[in-house]
N, C-alpha and C positions, 0 to 999 in steps of 0.2 A: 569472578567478574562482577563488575559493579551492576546493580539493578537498579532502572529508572521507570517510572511510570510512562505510559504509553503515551506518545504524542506531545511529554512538557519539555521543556525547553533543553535539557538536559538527555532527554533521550532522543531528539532532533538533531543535538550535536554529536551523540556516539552513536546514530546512524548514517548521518552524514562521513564520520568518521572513518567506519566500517564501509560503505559505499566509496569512497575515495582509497582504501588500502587491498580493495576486490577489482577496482577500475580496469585496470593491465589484465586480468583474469578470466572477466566477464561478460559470457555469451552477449551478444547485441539483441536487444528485444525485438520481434517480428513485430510487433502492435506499436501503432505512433497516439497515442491518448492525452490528452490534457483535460485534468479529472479533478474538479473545485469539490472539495467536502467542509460540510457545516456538521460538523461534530456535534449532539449534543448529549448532556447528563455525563460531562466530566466529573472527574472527582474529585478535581482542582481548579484555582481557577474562578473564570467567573463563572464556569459550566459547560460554556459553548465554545469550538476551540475552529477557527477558521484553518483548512490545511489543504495541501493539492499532493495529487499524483501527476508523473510527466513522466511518458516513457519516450517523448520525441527526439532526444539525444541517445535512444539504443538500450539506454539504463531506466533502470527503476528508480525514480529519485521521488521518495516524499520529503515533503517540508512543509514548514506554517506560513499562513498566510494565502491568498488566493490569487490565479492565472488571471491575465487578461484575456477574454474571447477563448474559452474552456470549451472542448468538448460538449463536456455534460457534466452538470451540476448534481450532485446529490448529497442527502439529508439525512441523516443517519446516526444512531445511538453512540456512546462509547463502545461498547460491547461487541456490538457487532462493527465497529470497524475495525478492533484491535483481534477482532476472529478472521478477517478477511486481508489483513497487511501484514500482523504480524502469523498468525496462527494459520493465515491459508488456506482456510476452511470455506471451501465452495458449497459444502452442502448449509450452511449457518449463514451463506448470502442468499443462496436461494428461498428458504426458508423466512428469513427477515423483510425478502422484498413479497413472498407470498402474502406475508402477514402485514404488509403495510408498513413495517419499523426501518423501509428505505424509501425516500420518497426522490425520482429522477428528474432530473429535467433538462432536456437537449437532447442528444446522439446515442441513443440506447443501444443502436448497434455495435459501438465503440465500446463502450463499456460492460457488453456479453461478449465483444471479442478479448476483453481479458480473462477471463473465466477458462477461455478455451483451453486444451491441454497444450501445454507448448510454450500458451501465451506471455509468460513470466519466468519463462526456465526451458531450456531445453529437455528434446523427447528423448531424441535418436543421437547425441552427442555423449557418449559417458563421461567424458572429460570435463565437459563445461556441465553436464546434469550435477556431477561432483560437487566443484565450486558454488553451483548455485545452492544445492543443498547445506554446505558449507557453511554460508553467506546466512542462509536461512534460520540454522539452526541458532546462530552468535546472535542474530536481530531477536532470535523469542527469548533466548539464556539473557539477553540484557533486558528483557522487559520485563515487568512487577506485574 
């Protein structure tokens, strides 16, 4: 499987990708979010990489560029966003927003209810936990 860096234009399209060939498969997300992030200390690039989360069609859908009238905004390293979208690591957000290296702004209750267990995957479904696991593992195998 081809490896792209996290977030460039290239790995946007073979998440999109991967997103569209899960579509027919995949649990409908409980959390409706529109979630603007300002990326920065890329390692391409000019540095800073404007990108959103929208889970308000049911899916997960990242992409570049930023929502109109977003939830909540936040500001955040490379590092730690490529721990929390691709890698999943709830304890490296809590950790990062402890430490200040995530800075919010808007609907903070919106954005701890993705955190939630649940909130990006099924609990109690083993069939759809499956596929999201699935899904999961092919988004981290393509990233660098």
């Amino acid at each position: 499987m081809a490896k792209y860096a996290f977030l460039s234009d290239e790995w946007v399209a073979a998440a999109r990708a991967l997103r569209a060939e899960y579509a027919e498969r995949a649990h409908s997300l409980p959390v409706a979010v529109r979630v603007n992030q300002i990326v920065r200390n890329a390692p391409f690039g000019e540095g800073t990489i404007n990108a959103h989360v929208d889970t308000t069609s049911g899916l997960l859908d990242i992409d570049l560029g930023h929502l109109e009238d977003p939830d909540v905004t936040i500001t955040l390293d490379y590092d730690v966003a490529r721990a929390l979208l691709v890698e999943r690591d709830p304890a490296a957000a809590m950790q990062a927003f402890m430490s200040g290296r995530i800075k919010v702004d808007g609907d903070i209750a919106k954005l701890l209810a993705l955190q939630a267990p649940g909130a990006l995957g099924p609990v109690s479904d083993p069939a759809a936990a499956a596929v999201a696991a699935e899904m999961g593992q092919r988004l981290l195998d393509m990233t660098e």
